[in-house]
C-alpha positions in Angstrom: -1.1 -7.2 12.2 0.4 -9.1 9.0 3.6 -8.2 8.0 2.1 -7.1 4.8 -0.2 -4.3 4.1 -2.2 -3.7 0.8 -4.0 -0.1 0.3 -7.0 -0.8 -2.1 -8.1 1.7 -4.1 -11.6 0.9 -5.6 -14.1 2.2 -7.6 -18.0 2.3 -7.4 -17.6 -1.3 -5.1 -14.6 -2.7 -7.0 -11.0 -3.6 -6.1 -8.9 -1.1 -9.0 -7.0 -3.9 -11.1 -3.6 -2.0 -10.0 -4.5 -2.9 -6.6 -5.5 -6.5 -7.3 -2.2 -7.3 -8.7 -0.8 -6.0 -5.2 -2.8 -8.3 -3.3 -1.8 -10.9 -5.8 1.9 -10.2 -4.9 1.4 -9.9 -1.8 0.1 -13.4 -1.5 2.9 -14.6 -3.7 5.4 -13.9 -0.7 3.9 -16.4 0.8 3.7 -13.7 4.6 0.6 -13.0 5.7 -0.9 -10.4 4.7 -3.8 -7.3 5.8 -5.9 -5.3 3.3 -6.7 -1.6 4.2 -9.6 0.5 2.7 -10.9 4.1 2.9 -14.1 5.5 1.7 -17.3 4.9 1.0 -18.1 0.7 0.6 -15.0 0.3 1.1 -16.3 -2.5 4.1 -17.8 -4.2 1.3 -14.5 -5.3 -0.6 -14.0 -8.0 2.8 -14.7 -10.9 0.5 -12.5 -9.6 -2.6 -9.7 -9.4 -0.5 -10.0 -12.6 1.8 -10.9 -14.2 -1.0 -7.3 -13.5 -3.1 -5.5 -14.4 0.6 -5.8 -10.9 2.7 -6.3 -12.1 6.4 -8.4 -8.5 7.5 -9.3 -6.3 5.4 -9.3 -2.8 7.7 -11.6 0.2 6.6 -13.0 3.1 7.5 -16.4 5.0 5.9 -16.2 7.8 7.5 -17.6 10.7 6.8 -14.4 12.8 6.3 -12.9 9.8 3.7 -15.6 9.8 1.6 -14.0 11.7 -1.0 -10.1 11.6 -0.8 -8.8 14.6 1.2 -4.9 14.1 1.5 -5.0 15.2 5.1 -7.2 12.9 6.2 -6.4 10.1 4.3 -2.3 11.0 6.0 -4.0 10.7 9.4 -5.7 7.5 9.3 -2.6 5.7 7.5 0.3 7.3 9.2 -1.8 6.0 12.8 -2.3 2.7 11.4 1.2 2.4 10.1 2.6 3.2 13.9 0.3 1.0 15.6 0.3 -2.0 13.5 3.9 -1.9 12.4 3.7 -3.6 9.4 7.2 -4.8 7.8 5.9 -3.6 4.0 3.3 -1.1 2.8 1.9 -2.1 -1.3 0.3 0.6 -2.5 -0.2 1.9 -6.5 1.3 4.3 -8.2 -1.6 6.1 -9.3 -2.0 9.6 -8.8 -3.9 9.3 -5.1 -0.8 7.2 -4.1 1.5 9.1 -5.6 0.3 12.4 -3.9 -0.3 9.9 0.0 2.8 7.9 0.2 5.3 10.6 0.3 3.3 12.4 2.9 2.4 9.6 5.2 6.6 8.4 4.5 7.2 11.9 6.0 4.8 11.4 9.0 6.0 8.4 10.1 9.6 8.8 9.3 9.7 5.1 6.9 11.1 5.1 3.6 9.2 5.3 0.2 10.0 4.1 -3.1 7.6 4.9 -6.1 6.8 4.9 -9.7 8.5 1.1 -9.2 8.4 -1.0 -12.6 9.1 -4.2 -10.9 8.3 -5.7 -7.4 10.3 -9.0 -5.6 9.1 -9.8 -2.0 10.9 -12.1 -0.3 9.4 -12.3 3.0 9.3 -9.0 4.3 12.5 -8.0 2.3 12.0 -5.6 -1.2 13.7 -5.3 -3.5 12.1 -2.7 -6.5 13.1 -1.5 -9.7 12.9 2.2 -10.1 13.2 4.5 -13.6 16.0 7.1 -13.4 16.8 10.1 -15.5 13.3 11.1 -16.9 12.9 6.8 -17.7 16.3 6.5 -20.3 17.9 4.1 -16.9 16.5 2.2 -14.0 18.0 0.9 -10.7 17.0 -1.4 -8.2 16.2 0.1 -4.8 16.3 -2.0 -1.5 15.6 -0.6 1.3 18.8 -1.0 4.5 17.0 1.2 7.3 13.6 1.3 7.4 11.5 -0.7 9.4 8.5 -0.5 7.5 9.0 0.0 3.4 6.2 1.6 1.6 6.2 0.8 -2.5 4.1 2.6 -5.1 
């Protein structure tokens, strides 16, 4: 496993924009990098993501992921997470990773940081910036004990 992993969101056979500028970033770091995909055709984005630098692209179409179903969705990334071990998890901060991250953070015990506004990868360290205080401030968040460090 890379030491990066991209969830793709996609859309009736296309990489979401949002999740093309993660995989851009992710390439940026200059670590290699994985690609993960649920759903259905979800196989089919291999050559999007290979070709913008992801080493595998990982999927599943299962029957049970065809739509998104939180519980599912939990399952298959929270098992991933602990068996691959990557360093860094890019995800969006759309409303489906909004409502998975902080569930699959629970699962598997790593730390989450969302509704970032910025996003510096050096290597496998993060640092994000954050709003505070309904958006009037913002912080920088970096994350000290977490093996693997999930960003939305």
């Amino acid at each position: 496993m890379s030491q990066i992993l991209v969830f793709l969101e996609h859309k009736n056979g296309q990489i979401k924009k949002s999740s093309l500028e993660l995989l851009t970033a992710a390439k940026l770091s200059g670590v290699p990098f994985d690609a993960l995909a649920l759903g259905l055709n979800s196989k089919n984005l291999a050559a999007a993501a290979g070709g913008l630098g992801a080493q595998n692209l990982y999927f599943s179409e299962a029957e049970v992921l065809k739509n998104y179903n939180s519980e599912a969705y939990t399952e298959v990334l929270s098992t991933m997470i602990t068996e691959k071990k990557p360093s860094v998890v890019l995800a969006t901060a759309s409303g489906l990773g909004k409502d998975l991250f902080p569930r699959v953070g629970g699962k598997t015990g790593h730390g989450v940081a969302s509704d970032c506004t910025s996003l510096e990868l050096k290597g496998t360290d993060v640092k994000v910036r954050r709003p505070i205080f309904a958006g009037k401030a913002s912080t920088e968040v970096e994350f000290k004990n977490s093996s693997t460090k999930i960003v939305l």
